[in-house]
Structures are given as C-alpha cells and as structure tokens.
C-alpha positions as CSV (number, residue, x, y, z in Angstrom):
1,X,76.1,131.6,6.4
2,X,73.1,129.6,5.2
3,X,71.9,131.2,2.1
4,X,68.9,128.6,1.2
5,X,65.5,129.6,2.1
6,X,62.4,127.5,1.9
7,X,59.3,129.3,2.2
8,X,56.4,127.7,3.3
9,X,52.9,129.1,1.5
10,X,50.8,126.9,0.0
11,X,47.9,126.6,2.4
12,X,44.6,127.9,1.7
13,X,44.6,130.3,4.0
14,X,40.4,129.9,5.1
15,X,40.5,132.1,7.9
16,X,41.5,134.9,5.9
17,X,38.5,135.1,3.4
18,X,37.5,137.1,1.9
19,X,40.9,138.4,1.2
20,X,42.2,135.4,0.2
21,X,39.1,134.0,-2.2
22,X,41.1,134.5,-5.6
23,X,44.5,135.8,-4.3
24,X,47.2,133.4,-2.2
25,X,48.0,134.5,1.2
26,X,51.3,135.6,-0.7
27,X,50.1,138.3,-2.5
28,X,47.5,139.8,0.7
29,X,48.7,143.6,0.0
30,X,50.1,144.8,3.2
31,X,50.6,148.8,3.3
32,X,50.9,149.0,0.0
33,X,52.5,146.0,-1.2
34,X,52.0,142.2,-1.6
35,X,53.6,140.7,1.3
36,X,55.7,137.9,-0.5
37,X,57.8,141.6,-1.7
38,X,58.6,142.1,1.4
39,X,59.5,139.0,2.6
40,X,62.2,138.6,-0.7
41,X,63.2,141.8,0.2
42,X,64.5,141.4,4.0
43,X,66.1,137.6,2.8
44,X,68.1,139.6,0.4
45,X,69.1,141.9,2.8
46,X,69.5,139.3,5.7
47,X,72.3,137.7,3.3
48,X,69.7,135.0,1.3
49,X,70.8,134.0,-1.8
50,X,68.3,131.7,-3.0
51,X,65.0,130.9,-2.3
52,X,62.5,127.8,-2.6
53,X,58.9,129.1,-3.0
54,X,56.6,125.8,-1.7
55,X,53.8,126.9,-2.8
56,X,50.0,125.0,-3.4
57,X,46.8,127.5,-3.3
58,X,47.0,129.7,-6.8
59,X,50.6,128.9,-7.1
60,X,50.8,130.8,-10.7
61,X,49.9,133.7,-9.3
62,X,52.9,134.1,-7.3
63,X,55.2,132.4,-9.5
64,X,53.8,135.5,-12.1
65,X,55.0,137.8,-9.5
66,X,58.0,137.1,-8.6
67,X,59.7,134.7,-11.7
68,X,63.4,134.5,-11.0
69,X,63.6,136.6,-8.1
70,X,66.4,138.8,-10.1
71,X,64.4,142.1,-8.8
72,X,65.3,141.0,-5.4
73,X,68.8,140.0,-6.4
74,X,67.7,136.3,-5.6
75,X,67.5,132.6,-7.6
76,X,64.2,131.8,-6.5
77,X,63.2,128.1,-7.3
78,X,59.3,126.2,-6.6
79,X,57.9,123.3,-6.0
80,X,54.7,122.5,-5.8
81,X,51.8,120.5,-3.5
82,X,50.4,119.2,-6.5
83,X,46.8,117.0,-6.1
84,X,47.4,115.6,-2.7
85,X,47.6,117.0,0.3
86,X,51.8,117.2,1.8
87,X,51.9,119.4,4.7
88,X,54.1,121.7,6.1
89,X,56.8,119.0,6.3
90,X,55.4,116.6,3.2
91,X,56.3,120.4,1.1
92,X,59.8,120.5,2.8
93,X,60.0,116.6,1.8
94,X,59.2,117.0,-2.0
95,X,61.5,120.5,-2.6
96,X,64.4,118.3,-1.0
97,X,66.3,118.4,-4.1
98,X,66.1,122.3,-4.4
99,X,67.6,122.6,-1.2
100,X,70.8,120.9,-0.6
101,X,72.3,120.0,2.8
102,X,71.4,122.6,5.4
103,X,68.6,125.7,4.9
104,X,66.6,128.0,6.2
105,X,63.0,127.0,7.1
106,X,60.8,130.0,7.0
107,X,56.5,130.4,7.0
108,X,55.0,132.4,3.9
109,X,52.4,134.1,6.8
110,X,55.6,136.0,8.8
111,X,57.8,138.5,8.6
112,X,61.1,137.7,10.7
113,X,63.7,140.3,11.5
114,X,66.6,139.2,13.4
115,X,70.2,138.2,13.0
116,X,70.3,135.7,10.8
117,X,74.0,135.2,9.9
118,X,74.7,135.0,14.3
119,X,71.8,132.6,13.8
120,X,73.7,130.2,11.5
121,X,77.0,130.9,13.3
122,X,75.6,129.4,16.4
123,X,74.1,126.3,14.3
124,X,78.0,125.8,12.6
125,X,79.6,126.2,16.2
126,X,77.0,124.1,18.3
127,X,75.1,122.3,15.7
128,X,77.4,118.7,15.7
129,X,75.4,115.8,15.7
130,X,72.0,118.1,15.4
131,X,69.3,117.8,12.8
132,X,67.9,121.6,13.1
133,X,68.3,124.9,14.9
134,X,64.8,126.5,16.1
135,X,64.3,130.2,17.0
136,X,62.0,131.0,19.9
137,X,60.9,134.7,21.5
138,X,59.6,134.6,24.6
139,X,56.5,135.4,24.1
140,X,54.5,134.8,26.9
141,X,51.0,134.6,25.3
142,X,51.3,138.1,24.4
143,X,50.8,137.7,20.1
144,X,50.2,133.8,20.1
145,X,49.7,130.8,22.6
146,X,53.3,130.3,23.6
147,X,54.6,126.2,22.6
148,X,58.1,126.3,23.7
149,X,59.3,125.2,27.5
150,X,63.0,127.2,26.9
151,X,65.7,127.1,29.8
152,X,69.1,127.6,29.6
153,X,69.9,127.5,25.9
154,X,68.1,124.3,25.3
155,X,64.4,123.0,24.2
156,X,63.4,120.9,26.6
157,X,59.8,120.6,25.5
158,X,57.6,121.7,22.0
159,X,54.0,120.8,21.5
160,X,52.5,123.3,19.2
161,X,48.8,121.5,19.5
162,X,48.8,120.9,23.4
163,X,50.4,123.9,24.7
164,X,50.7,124.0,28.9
165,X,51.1,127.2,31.1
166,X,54.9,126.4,31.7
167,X,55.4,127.4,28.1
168,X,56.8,130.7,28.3
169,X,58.6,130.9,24.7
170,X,57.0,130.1,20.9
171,X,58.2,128.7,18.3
172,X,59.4,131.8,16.4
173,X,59.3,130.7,12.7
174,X,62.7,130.4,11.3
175,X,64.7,127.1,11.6
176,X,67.5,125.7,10.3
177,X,67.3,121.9,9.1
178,X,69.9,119.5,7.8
179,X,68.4,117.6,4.7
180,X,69.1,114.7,7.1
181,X,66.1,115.4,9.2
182,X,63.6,115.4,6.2
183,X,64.3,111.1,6.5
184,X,61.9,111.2,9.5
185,X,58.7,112.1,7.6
186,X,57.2,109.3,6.9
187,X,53.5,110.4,7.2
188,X,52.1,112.2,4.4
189,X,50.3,115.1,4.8
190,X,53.0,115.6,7.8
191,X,52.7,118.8,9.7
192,X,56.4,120.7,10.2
193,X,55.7,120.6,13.9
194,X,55.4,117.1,14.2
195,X,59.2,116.9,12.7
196,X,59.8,119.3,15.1
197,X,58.4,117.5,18.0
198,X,60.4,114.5,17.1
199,X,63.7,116.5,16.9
200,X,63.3,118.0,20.4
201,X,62.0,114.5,22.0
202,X,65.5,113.1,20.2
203,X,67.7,115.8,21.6
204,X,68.6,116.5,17.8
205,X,67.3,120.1,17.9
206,X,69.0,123.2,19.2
207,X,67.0,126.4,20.6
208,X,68.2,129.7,19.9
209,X,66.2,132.8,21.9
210,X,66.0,135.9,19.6
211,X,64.3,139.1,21.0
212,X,62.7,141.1,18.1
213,X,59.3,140.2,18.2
214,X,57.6,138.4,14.8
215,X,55.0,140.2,12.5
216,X,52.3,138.1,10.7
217,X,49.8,138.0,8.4
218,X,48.0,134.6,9.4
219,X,44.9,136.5,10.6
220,X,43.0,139.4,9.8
221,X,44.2,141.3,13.3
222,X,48.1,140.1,12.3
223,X,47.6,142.3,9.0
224,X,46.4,144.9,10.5
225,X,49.5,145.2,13.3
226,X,51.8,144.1,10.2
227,X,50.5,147.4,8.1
228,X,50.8,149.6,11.0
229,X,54.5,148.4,11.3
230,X,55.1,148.7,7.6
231,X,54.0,152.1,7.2
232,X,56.5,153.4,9.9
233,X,58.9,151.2,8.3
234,X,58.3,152.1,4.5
235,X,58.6,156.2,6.4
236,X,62.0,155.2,7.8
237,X,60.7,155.5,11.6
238,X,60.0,151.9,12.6
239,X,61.9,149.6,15.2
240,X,60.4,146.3,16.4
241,X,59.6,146.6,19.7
242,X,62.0,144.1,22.1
C-alpha cells in the first residue's frame, strides 16, 4: 500500500470569491465542516499514513487547523509556494524530499472515494518501468469536460487544455507518481497536467478506470452537490452514485 499523500491546495481559488477572500479553499465549510476535515478523514480511513499539505494562498490558516494531523491519526508534513509562482507540478517538485519514492497525488478541491489499496496493488503488479498510475471515471461530460481517450486498460491520449469529443473518460484526481517522474519538470510554474501529458505521450503512465464518481469543491455549483452529498453522508444514508 502507498501511504504518502500529497495534497495539492495552494491556489487562489478566484472563482470562488467571495468565499474564499480571507479563507483558503481548504477551509470552504462544506455541510458543516471545513473541507480539508474531511479530506484527512477518508485518507485515514482509505489506509493514509502521512500526508504533505502543498499549500500557498493563507497557508497558516490551515497549517492552524490541522498541526500534526494526530486528530486524524496522520503525520501531516507542508511545504510551501513561497514568493514565486510553482504550479501544480513546480509544488510536487519542491515537497520532493517529504515524499520519498512513490505517493499518492491528490487535488485539495476533491473529495475521492474509491479503492485505494486495489489502486496501488495494480501500480505494484503492472507498474515496471512506469513513472505514475492515473485514475480516470468515465465521465462523459456529465460533471466536467472529459480529457482522457481510455481503451482497454491503457491511456492512449490526455490533454487537459484541448479536450476532443473522443474523450470519453477524465482525469479523476488521484495518481500515483514515482519521485523519478518529478526529474521531467523543468519549467517553473509547471502545471501537473503538463507532467502528465509527457508521461502518457512516453508510454510511462498507466490508467486505472474507477467507477465512483468524484465530489468537488472547485466551483460554487461543486459545493453545493458536495454539501448535498455530505449531509446524507454525515446521516449515514449516502452512496456515490456509479
């Protein structure tokens, strides 16, 4: 099992204001609690044992909140933008020593329910000579623009900025990544889904379908259909719809 997590949160989150004026995306309260708490609490549960919080936009305010991470059983680690602008994968780059040889690869905006541990099993089993794993859901348009042309267990094309109608899947939101693959940024700020575009193009990334749909919190309709879900959840009557 892969028990490293890097978490992805320090953008600014624009679209979001006013929400997000003097609060990090983070902390956005989502039914009833800020949604970085529920995030550290589905990791631990999902077999997480540590966590590396990347975090720029009101950094303190989070590191206030969750310290250690002993409340969520967790080690939780940061690193930090700092002046300059890093990107996604410029933030992966600079936590590098936090994160040792292989670890998760998770965005601070979505909540991600699935099998995690059959996740990494297929990454030990298949993963030879690969950089990264990448979840996909087929998505079909239906909660995002789909950026993933899927077929038979492999990636054959990912372009998050020119997406084409034979996409079908999208790029999920949890990877895998051996620290190995963090030598191809060489660009700073580097976006995550140029690294991942490079991977696929180099046949050094393997696709894994899951089929429990994603929540997010990335715009102001994702909180809403986040909260809805949370309250069932929180009443013990939720399932994500397949």
């Amino acid at each position: 099992m892969v028990e490293v997590a890097a978490i992805l949160s320090g953008g600014l989150a624009t679209r979001l204001r006013p929400l997000t004026e003097k609060v990090p995306k983070a902390l956005i309260e989502v039914a009833g609690k800020p949604f970085i708490e529920r995030q550290l609490t589905l990791l631990r549960k999902k077999g997480i044992r540590r966590v590396v919080l990347c975090l720029g936009y009101r950094a303190q305010q989070v590191e206030r909140l969750v310290g250690d991470g002993k409340n969520w059983d967790l080690k939780v680690d940061y690193s930090y933008d700092g002046p300059d602008l890093l990107g996604t994968a410029g933030a992966l780059r600079k936590a590098r020593h936090h994160l040792g040889e292989l670890f998760w690869v998770l965005y601070g905006d979505s909540y991600l329910d699935f099998d995690y541990r059959a996740v990494a099993n297929h990454f030990k089993q298949e993963g030879e000579g690969k950089l990264g794993l990448m979840t996909v859901f087929a998505n079909h348009d239906r909660w995002d623009k789909s950026n993933v042309i899927f077929k038979n267990g492999r990636i054959l094309k990912y372009d998050k900025m020119k997406p084409s109608p034979e996409m079908e899947y999208i790029d999920y939101g949890a990877a895998i990544l051996r620290a190995a693959a963090l030598d191809l940024i060489t660009n700073s700020p580097c976006d995550l889904a140029h690294l991942y575009a490079q991977l696929v193009d180099s046949n050094l990334l393997l696709g894994y379908e899951v089929t429990r749909r994603f929540y997010e919190i990335g715009s102001h309709e994702g909180i809403e259909d986040a909260a809805r879900y949370f309250s069932l959840l929180d009443k013990g009557s939720a399932s994500a719809p397949l």
